[in-house]
Structures are given as structure tokens and as C-alpha cells.
DRENLOVO-281074 format. One record per atom (N, C-alpha, C, O, CB): residue in one letter; x, z negated, y negated. Coordinates in steps of 0.05 Angstrom, whole numbers, plus 5000, padded with zeros to 4 digits. Each point is the difference from the previous one (the first is absolute). Glycine has a CB too. Layout:
<pts>
AXZY;...
</pts>
This chain:
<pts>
X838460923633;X502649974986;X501350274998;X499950145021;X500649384996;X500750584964;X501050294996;X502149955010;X501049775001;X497350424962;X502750065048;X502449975010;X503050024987;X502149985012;X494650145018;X502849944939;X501950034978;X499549824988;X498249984983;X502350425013;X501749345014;X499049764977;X501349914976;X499449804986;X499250065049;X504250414960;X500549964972;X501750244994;X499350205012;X500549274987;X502450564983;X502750214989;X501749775002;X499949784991;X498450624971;X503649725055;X502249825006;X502750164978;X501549914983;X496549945079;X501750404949;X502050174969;X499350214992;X498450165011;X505349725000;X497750174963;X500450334994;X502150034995;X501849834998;X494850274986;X503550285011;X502949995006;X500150164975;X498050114991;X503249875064;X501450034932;X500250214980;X502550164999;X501849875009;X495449864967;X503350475017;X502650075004;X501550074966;X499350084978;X499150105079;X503749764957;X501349954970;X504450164996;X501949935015;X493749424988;X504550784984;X502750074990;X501849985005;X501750155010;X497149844972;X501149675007;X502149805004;X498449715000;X497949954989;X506050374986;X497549515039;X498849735008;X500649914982;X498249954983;X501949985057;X502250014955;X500749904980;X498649944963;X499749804987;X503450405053;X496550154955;X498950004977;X497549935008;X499149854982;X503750454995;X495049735044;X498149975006;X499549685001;X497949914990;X502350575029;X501749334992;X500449754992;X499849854976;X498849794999;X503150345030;X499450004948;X500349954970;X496450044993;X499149884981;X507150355008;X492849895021;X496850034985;X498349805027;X499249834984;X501050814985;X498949275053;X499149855013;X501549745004;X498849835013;X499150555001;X504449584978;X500449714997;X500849914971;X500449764994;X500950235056;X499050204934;X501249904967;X497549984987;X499549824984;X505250455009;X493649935015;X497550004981;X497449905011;X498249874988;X503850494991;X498349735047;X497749895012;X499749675021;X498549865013;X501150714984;X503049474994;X501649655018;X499449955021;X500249775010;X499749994960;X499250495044;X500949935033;X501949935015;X502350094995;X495750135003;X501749625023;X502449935019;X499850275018;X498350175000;X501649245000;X503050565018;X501650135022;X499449825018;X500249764999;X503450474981;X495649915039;X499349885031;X502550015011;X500350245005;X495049925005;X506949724997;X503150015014;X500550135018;X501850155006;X498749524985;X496850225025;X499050055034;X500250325013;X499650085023;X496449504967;X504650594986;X499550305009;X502950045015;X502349924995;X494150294961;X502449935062;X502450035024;X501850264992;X498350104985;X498449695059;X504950354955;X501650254995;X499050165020;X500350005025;X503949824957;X494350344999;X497850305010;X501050305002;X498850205006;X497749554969;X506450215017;X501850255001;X499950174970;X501450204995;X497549845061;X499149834924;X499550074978;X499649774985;X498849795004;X499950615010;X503149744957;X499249744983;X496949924990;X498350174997;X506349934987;X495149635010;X496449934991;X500049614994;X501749834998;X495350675046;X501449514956;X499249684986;X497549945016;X499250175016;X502449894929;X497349715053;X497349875008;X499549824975;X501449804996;X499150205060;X497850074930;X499449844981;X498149865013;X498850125017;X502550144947;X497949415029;X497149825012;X498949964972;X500949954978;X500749755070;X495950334962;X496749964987;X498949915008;X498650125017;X500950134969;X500349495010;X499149925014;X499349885024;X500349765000;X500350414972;X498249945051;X499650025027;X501050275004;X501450065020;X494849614985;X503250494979;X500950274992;X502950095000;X501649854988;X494750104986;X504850315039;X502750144986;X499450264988;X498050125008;X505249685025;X498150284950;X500550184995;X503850135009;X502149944988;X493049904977;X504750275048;X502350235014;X501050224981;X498350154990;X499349805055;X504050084951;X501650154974;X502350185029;X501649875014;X498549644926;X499450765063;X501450145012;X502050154988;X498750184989;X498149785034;X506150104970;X501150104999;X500750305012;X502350065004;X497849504985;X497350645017;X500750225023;X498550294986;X499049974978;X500949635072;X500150534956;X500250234983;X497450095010;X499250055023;X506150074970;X493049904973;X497249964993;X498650295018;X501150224998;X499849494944;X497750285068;X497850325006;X497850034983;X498750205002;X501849805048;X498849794930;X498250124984;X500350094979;X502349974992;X496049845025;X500150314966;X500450184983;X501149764971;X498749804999;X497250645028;X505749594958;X500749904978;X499150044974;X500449864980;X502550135046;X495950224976;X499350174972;X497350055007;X499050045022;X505550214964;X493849734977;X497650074995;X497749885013;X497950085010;X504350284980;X499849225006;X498449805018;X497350024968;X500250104977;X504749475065;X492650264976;X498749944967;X501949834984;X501849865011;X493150135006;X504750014952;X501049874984;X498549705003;X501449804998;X500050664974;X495849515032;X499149635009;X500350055027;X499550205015;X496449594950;X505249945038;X501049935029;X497249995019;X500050095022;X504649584960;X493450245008;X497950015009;X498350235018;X497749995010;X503249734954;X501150475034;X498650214999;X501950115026;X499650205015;X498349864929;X504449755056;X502150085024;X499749765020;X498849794996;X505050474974;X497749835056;X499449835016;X501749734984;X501550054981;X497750335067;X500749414959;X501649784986;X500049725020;X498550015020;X500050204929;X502949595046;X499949685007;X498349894978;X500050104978;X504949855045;X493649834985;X497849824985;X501449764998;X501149965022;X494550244995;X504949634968;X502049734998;X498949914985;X499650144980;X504349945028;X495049664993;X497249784993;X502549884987;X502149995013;X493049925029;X504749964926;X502249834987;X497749814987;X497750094995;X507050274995;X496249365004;X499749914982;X499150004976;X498149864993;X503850115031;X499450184963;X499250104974;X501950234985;X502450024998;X495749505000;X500250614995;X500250274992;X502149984976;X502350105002;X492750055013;X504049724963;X500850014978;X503650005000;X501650154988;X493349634998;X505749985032;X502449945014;X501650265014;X502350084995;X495349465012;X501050535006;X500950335015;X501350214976;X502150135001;X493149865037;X502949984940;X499650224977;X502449964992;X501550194997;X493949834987;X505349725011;X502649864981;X502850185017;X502050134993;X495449224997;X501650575030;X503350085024;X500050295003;X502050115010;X498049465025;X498050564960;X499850324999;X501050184980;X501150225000;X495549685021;X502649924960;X500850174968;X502849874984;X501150064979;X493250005011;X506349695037;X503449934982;X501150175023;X502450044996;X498349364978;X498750695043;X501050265012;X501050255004;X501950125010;X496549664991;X498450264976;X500750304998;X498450025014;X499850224991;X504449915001;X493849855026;X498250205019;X497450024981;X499249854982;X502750015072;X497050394957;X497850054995;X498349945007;X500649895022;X500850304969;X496149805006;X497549835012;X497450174990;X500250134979;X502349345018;X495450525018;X497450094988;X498349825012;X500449925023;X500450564970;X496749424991;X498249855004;X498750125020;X500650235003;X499349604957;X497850025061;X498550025021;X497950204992;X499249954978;X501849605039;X497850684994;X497350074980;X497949865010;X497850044989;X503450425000;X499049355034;X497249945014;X498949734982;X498249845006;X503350365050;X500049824925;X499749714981;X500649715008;X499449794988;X497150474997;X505249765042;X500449735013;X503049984982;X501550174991;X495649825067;X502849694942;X503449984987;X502250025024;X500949855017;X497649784943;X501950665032;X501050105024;X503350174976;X499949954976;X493850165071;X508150024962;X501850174994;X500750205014;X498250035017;X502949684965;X500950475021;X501650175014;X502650084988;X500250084977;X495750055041;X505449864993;X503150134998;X501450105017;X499449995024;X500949784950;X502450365016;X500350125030;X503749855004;X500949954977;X494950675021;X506149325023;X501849875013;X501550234984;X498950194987;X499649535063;X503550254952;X503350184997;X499650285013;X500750224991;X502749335015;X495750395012;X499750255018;X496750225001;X499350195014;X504649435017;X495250284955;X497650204989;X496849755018;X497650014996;X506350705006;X497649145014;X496749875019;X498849854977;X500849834985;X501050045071;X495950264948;X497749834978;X499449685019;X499849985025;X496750594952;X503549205004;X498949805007;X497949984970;X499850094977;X504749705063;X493849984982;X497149964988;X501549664998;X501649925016;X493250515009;X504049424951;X500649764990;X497049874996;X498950044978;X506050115000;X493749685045;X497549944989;X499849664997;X500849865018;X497050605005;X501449464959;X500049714987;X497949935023;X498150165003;X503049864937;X499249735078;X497249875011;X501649724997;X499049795006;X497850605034;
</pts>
């Protein structure tokens, strides 16, 4: 039995929560986990599932500039939806940008308010 038996979170860091909110729960219609305790910094817990995703409010150390232009190509979150076509709809009454998968899976990428590439894969 491995001893890593799943991803419990990731974390991303973000600007503002707030605006970072407006794109993972307006567009991507995630819930807020309540349960997050006051960390001395502002942030969110989004659930996925069994899954969170952690939205940090704290001042970034990585580099911001001269990420690749496909997300694919940057480190990113993978988020298994339903259906794509649906995703596409809520992306482009948005305003965000998007590029197709190159590995030919019905897959996407785009990137959050704050420059983090997420991966959008239909299963």
C-alpha cells in the first residue's frame, strides 16, 4: 500500500481574495469551506471535492513575469469538470482567455486573476 494515498490541497497565492473569489466561485462555481480558522492572513479554502484548493493572500516569492504563455508549460492545478463546452461558455462570457490542450485530450488552460495557470480536463 503506498504511503501517499491521495492530494488533500493546493495552495495558490493570490492579490486579493476577494477578486480571486469573483473568478473560482463566479466562474468556476466553487464553494468556500467556512471551516478556515484566522491564519493572521487573509485567504479562502475553496472544496473540490474531497479536494481544497487554498487561496493565500501573502506576498508571492515567485517570479511573475515571463511565465509560459500555455499554462501547460507552467506549473498549474488540474480540475476534472463535467463538461468542457460548459467551462468554455463561463470563460468567454468572462473575458478570460483560454488555450486548447496540445496533448489532444479534451483538456483547456487558463490562467486565475492572478496569473496561476489552471488546467480544465473534461472526464
Amino acid at each position: 500500500m503506498p504511503l501517499v494515498k491521495a492530494i488533500d490541497h493546493c495552495s495558490l497565492i493570490v492579490k486579493n481574495t476577494e477578486k480571486a473569489l469573483e473568478f473560482y466561485m463566479g466562474i468556476l462555481e466553487m464553494e468556500v469551506d467556512p471551516s478556515r480558522p484566522d491564519l493572521g492572513y487573509p485567504g479562502a479554502w475553496l472544496q473540490v471535492g474531497e479536494m481544497q484548493i487554498h487561496l493565500l493572500e501573502v506576498p508571492n516569492p515567485d517570479c511573475t513575469e515571463n511565465r509560459p504563455e500555455h499554462g501547460g508549460r507552467d506549473h498549474h492545478v488540474a480540475l476534472a469538470v463535467c463538461d468542457l463546452n460548459i467551462v468554455v461558455q463561463h470563460l468567454e462570457s468572462a473575458g478570460i482567455k483560454y488555450s486548447k490542450s496540445k496533448s489532444g485530450r479534451a483538456a483547456l488552460f487558463c490562467r486565475d486573476y492572478d496569473g496561476n495557470a489552471i488546467e480544465l480536463v473534461e472526464k
